[in-house]
SEPA-615939 format. One record per atom (N, C-alpha, C): residue in one letter; x, y, z. Coordinates in steps of 0.1 Angstrom, whole numbers, padded with zeros to 4 digits, always signed. Example, Ala and Ser with C-alpha at 12.3 -4.5 7.8 and 13.67 -1.06 7.14 Angstrom:
SEPA-615939
a+0132-0057+0078;a+0123-0045+0078;a+0132-0033+0078;s+0128-0022+0071;s+0137-0011+0071;s+0129+0000+0079;
//
This chain:
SEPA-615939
x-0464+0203-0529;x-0459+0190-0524;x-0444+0191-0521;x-0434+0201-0528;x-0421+0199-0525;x-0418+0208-0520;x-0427+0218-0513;x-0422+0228-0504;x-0426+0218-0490;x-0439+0208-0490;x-0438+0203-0477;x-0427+0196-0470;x-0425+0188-0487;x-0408+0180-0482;x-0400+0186-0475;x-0397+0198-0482;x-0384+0203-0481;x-0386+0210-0465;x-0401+0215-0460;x-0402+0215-0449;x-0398+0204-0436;x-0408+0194-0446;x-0406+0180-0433;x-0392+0178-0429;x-0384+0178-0440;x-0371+0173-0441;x-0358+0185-0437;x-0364+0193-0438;x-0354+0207-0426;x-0357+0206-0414;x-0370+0201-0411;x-0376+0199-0397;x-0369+0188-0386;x-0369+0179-0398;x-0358+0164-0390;x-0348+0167-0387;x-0342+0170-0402;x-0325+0175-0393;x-0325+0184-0388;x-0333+0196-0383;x-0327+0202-0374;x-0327+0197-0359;x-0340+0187-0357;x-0340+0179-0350;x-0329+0169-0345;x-0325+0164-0355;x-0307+0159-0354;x-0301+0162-0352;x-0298+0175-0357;x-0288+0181-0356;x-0285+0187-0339;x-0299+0192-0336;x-0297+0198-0323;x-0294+0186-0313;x-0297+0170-0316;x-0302+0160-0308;x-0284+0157-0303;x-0282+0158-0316;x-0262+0152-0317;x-0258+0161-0309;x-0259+0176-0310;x-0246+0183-0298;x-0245+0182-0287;x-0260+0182-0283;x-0266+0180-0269;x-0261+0166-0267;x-0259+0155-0275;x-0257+0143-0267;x-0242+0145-0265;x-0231+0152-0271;x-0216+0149-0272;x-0213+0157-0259;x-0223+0163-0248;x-0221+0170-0235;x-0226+0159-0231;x-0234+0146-0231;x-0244+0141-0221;x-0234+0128-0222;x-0224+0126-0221;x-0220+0111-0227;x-0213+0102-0214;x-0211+0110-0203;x-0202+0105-0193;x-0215+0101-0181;x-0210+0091-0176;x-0219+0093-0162;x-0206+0085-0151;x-0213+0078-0135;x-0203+0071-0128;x-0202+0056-0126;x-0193+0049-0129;x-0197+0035-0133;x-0200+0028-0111;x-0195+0031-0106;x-0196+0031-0092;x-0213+0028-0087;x-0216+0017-0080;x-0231+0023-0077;x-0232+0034-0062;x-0242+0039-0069;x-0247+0052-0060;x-0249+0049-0046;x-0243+0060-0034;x-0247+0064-0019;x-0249+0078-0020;x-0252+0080-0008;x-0252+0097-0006;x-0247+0107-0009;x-0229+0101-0013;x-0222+0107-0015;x-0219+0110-0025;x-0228+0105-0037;x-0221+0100-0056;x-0239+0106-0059;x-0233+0108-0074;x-0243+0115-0080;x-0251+0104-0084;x-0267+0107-0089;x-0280+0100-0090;x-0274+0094-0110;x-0272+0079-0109;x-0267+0079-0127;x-0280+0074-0133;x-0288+0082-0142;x-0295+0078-0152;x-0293+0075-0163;x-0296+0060-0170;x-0293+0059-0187;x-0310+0067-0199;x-0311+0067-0203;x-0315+0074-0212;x-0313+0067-0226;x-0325+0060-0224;x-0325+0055-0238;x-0337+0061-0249;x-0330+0064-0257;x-0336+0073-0274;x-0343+0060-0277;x-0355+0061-0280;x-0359+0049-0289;x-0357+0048-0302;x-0357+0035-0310;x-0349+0033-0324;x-0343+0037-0326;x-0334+0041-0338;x-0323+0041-0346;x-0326+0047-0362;x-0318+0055-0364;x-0318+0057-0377;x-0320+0048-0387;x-0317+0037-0388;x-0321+0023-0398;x-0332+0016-0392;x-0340+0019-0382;x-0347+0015-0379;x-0356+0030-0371;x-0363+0033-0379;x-0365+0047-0378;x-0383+0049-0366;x-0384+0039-0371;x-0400+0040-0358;x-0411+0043-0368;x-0421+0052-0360;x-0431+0056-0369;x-0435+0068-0371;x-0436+0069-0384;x-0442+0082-0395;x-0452+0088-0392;x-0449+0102-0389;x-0458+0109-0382;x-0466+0121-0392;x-0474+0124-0388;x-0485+0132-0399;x-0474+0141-0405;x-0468+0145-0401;x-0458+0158-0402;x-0449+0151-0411;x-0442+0139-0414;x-0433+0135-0421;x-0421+0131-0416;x-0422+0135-0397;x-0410+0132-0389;x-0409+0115-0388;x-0402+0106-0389;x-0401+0098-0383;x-0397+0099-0372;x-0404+0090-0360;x-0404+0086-0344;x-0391+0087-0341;x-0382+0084-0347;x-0362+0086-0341;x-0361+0098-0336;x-0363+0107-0347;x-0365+0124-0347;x-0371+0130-0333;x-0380+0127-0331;x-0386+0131-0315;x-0380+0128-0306;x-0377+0111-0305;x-0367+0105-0298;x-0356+0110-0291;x-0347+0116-0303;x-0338+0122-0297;x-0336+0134-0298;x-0341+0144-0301;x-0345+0157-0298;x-0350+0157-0286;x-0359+0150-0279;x-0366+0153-0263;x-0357+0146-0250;x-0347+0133-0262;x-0339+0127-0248;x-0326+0137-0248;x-0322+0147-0258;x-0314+0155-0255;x-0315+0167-0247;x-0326+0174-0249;x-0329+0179-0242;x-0334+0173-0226;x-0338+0166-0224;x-0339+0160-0212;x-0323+0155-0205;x-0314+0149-0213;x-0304+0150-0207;x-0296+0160-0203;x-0301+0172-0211;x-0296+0188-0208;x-0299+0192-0192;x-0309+0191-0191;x-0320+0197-0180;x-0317+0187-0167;x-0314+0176-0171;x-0311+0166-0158;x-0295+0172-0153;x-0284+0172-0158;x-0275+0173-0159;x-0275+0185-0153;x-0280+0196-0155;x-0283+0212-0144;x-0284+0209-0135;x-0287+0194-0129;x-0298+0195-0118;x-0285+0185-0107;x-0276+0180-0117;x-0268+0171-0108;x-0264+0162-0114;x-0278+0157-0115;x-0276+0138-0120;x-0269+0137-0134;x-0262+0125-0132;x-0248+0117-0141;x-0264+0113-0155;x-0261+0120-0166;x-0266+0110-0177;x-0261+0101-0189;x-0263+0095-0189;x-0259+0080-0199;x-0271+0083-0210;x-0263+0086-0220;x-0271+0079-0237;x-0269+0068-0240;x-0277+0057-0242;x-0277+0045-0250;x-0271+0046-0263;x-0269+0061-0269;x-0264+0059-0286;x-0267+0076-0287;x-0257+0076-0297;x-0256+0090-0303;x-0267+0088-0314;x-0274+0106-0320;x-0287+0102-0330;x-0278+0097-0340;x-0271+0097-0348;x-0267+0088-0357;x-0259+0069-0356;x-0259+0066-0346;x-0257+0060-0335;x-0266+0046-0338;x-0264+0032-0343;x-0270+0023-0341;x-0265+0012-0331;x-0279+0003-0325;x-0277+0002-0313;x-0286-0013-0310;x-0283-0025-0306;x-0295-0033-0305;x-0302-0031-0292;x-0313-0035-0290;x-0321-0036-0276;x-0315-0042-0263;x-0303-0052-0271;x-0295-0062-0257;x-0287-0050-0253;x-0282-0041-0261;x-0272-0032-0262;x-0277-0024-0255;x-0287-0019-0253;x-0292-0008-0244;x-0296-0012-0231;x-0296-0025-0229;x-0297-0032-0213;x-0288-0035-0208;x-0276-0037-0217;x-0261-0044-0212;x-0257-0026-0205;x-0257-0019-0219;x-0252-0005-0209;x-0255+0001-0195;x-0273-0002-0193;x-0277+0005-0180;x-0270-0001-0172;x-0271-0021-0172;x-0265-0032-0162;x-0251-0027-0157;x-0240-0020-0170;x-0227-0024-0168;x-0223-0010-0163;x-0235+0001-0164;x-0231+0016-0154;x-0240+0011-0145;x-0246+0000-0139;x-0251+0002-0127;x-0259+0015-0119;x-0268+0019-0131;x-0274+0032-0131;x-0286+0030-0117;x-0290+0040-0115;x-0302+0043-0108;x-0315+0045-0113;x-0316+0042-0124;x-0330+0043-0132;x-0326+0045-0144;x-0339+0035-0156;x-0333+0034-0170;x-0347+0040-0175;x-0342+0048-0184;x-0355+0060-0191;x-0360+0055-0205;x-0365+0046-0211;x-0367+0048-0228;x-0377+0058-0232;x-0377+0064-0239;x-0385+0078-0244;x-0389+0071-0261;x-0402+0071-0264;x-0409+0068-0274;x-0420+0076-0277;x-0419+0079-0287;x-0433+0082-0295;x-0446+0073-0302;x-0454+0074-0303;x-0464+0063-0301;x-0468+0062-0318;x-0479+0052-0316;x-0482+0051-0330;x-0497+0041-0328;x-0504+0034-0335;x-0517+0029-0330;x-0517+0015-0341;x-0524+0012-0339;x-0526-0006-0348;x-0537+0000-0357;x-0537-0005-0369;x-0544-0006-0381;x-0556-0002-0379;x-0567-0010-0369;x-0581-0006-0371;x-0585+0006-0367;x-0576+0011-0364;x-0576+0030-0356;x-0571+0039-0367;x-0566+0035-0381;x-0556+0044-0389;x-0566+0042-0400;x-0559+0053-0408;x-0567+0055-0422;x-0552+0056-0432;x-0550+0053-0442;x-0542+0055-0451;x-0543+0066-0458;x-0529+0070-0459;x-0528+0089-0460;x-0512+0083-0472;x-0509+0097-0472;x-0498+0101-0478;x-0487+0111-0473;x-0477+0112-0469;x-0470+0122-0463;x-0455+0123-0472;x-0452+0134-0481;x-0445+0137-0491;x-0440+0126-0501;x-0460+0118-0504;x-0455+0110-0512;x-0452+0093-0508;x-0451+0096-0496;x-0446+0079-0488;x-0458+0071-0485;x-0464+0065-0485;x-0474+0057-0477;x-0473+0058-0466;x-0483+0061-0457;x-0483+0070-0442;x-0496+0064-0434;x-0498+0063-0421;x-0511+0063-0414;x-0518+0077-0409;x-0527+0076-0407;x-0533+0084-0397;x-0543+0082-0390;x-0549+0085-0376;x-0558+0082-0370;x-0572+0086-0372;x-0583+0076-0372;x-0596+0085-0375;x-0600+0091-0369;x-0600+0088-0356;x-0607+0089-0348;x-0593+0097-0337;x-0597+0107-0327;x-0586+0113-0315;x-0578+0105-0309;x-0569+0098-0309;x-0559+0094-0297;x-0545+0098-0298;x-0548+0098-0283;x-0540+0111-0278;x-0530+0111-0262;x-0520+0116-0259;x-0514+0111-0248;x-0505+0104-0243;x-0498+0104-0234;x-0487+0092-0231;x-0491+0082-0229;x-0491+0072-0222;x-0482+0058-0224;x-0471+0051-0214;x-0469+0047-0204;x-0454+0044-0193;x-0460+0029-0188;x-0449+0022-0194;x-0445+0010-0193;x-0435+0005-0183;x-0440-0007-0176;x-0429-0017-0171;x-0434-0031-0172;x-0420-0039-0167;x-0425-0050-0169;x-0417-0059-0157;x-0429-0067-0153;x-0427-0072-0138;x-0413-0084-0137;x-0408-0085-0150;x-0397-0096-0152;x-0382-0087-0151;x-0380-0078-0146;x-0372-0070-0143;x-0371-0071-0131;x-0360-0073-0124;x-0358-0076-0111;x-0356-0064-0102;x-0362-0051-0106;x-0365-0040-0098;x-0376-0034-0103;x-0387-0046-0102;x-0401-0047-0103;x-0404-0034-0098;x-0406-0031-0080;x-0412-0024-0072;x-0405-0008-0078;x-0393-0008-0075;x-0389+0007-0080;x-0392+0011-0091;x-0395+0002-0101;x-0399+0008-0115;x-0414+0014-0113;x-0426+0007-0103;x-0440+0008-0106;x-0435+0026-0099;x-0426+0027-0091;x-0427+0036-0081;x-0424+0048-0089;x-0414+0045-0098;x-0414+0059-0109;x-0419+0062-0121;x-0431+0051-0124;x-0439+0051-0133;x-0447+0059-0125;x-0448+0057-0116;x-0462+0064-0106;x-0459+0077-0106;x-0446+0084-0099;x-0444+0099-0101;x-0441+0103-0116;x-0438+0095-0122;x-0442+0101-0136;x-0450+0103-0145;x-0461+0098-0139;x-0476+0096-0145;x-0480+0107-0139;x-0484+0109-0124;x-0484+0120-0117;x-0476+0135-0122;x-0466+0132-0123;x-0456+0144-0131;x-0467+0150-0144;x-0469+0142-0154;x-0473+0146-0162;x-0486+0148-0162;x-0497+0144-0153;x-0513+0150-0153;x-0510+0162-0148;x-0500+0166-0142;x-0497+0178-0131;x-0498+0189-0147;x-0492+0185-0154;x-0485+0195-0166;x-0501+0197-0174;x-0512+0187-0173;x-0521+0190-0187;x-0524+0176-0194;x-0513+0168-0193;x-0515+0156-0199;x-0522+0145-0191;x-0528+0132-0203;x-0535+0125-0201;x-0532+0112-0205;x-0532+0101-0197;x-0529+0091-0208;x-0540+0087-0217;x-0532+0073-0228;x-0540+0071-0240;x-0542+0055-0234;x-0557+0050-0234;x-0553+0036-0232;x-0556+0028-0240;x-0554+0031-0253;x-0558+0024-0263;x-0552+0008-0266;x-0539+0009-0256;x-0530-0003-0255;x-0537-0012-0247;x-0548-0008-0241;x-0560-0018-0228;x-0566-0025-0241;x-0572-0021-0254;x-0580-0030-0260;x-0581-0040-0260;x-0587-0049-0261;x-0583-0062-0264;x-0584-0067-0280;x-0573-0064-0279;x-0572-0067-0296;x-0558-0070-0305;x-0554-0077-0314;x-0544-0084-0316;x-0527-0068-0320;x-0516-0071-0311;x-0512-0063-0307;x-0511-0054-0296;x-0520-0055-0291;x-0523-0045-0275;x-0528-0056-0264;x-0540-0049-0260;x-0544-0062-0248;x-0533-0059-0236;x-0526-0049-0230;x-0514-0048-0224;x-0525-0046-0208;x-0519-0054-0197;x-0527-0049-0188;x-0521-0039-0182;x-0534-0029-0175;x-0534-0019-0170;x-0535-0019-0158;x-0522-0013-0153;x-0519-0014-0141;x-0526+0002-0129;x-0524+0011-0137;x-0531+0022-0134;x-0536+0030-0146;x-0553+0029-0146;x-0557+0034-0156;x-0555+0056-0153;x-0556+0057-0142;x-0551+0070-0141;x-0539+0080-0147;x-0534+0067-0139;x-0517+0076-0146;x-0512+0070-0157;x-0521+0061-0159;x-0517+0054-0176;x-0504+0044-0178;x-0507+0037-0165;x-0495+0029-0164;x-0498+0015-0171;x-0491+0009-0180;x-0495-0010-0184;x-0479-0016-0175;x-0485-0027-0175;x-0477-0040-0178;x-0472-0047-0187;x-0462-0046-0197;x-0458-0051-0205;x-0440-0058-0202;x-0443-0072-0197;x-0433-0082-0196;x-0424-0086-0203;x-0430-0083-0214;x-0418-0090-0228;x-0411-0082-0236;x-0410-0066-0232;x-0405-0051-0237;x-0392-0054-0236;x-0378-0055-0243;x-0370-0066-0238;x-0355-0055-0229;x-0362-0039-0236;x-0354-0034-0229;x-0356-0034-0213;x-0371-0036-0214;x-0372-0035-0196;x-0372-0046-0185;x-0373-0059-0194;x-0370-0074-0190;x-0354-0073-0185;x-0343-0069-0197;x-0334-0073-0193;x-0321-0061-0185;x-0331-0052-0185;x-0322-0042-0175;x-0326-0049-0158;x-0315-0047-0152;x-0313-0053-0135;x-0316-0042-0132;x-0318-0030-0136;x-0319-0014-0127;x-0332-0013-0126;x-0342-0007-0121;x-0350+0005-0120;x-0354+0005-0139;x-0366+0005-0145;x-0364+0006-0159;x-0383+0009-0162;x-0382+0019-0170;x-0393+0025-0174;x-0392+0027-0189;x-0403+0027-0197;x-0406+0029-0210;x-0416+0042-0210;x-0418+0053-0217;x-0425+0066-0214;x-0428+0062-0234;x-0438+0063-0237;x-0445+0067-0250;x-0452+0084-0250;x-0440+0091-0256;x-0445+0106-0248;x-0463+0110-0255;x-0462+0102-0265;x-0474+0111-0276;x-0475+0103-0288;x-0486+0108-0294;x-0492+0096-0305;x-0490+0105-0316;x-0475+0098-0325;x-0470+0112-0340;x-0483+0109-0348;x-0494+0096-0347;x-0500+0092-0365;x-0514+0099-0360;x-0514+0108-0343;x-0528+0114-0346;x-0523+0129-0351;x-0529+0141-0358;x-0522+0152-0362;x-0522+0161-0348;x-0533+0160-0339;x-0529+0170-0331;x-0525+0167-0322;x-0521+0156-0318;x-0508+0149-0306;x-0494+0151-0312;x-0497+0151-0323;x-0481+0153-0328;x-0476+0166-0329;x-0486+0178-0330;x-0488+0188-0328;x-0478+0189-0317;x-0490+0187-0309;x-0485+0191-0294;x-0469+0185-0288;x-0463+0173-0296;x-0449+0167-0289;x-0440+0174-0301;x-0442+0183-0308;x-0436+0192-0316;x-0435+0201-0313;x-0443+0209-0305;x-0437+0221-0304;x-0430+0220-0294;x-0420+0237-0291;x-0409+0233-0286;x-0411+0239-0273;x-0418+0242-0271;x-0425+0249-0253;x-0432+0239-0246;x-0442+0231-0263;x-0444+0218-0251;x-0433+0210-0252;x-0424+0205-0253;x-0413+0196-0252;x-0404+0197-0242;x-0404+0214-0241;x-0398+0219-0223;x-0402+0217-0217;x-0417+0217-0213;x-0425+0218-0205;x-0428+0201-0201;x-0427+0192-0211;x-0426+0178-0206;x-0411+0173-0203;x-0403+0178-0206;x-0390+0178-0199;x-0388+0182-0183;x-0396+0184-0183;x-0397+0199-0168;x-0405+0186-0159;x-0413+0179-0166;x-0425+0169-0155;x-0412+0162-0157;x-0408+0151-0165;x-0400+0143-0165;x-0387+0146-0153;x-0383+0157-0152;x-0369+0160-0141;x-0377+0163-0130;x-0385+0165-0129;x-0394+0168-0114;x-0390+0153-0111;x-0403+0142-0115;x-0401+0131-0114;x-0387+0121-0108;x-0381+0127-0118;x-0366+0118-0116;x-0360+0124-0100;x-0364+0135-0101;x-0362+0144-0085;x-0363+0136-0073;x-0380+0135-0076;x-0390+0130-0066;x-0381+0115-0060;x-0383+0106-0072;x-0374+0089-0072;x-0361+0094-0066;x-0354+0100-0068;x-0335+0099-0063;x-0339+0102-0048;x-0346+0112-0047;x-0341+0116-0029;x-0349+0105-0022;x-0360+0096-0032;x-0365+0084-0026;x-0356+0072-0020;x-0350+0072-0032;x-0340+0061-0031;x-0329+0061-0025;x-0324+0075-0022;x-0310+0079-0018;x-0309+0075-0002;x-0298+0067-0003;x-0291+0063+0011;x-0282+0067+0021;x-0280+0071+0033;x-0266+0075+0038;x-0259+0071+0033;x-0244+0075+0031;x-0232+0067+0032;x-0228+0063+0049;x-0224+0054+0048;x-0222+0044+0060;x-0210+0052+0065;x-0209+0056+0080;x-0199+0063+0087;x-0187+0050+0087;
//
């Protein structure tokens, strides 16, 4: 039992640890809005917070952990590519939800990223233990991403548009969404907008309500099934979904991108 700890808990921080250096390179972007001539600015928002840690994954990681380990890495890989990235918060970094919409609004970004790990409602879990903590886990397989918007965002159309290449991005890679957020049942019930690419509608998400940008929610993977969490653990797949994600963001900029006016 205390070699798992001491596993789980080397596992996190080094996940921290690597999530922090990578953000103290990713911290700048252009407050200017974007033409032809200005780089593509994406915010990047980590989901939760350290004091507000998410959910407990078979492994022992809490959801923060993934969070920002994959939005670091993803803001590594975008930033090769060109584009200006914005962190919403360093990993040790707390942050409210208004706080992460006022940022995208006040850099007037070109698309707002939340990155989440998933988790399921009660009638899907079994009660476990993970080094000792009270824990879920799933009985049954679910498995997959997850990409949210919400039509109360006043760049309704651009957001469905990069929910779409990013849905697409990631069936391209292997993946599949999970729609277990379609059930109809207290907590979910989310409508589905594309059962393919696993896109919902969720209106009241308040980071995507009150960003004025372009604004997408991605739930990369389910930590409380074991072998989804598996999979958004290892570190080849976590490249390898970084790699769909920058394709994506690709695809959208040269979409959106404008002459500059002679």
């Amino acid at each position: 039992m205390l070699s798992r700890y001491l596993k789980a808990r080397s596992a996190q921080a080094f996940l921290c640890l690597c999530a922090f250096f990578t953000y103290a390179a990713a911290c700048d972007a252009a407050d200017a809005p974007r033409t032809a001539d200005k780089p593509f600015v994406i915010v990047i928002d980590p989901g939760h917070t350290p004091k507000q840690a998410g959910a407990l994954g078979v492994k022992g990681i809490h959801e923060v952990s993934y969070n920002d380990a994959l939005s670091a890495k993803l803001a590594k890989a975008l930033q090769a590519t060109g584009v200006q990235v914005v962190l919403t918060r360093a990993p040790t970094e707390e942050i409210s939800l208004d706080g992460r919409a006022e940022l995208a609004n006040a850099r007037q970004a070109d698309l707002f990223l939340a990155l989440h790990h998933d988790s399921a409602q009660l009638k899907y879990l079994t009660k476990t233990q993970v080094n000792g903590t009270p824990a879920y886990q799933t009985v049954q397989p679910i498995a997959g991403y997850s990409i949210f918007v919400s039509q109360l965002n006043p760049r309704f159309a651009q957001s469905q548009q990069f929910a779409k290449l990013l849905g697409q991005a990631l069936l391209a890679l292997g993946r599949h969404p999970t729609l277990h957020h379609a059930e109809p049942i207290a907590g979910e019930n989310r409508e589905l907008l594309d059962a393919q690419l696993g896109i919902y509608r969720f209106d009241e998400l308040l980071v995507l309500r009150k960003t004025t940008v372009p604004a997408v929610l991605l739930e990369v993977g389910v930590i409380v099934d074991a072998e989804d969490e598996k999979y958004v653990a290892d570190n080849a797949k976590q490249d390898a979904i970084v790699q769909a994600i920058v394709a994506a963001v690709d695809k959208f900029q040269h979409r959106a991108l404008t002459p500059t006016p002679n």
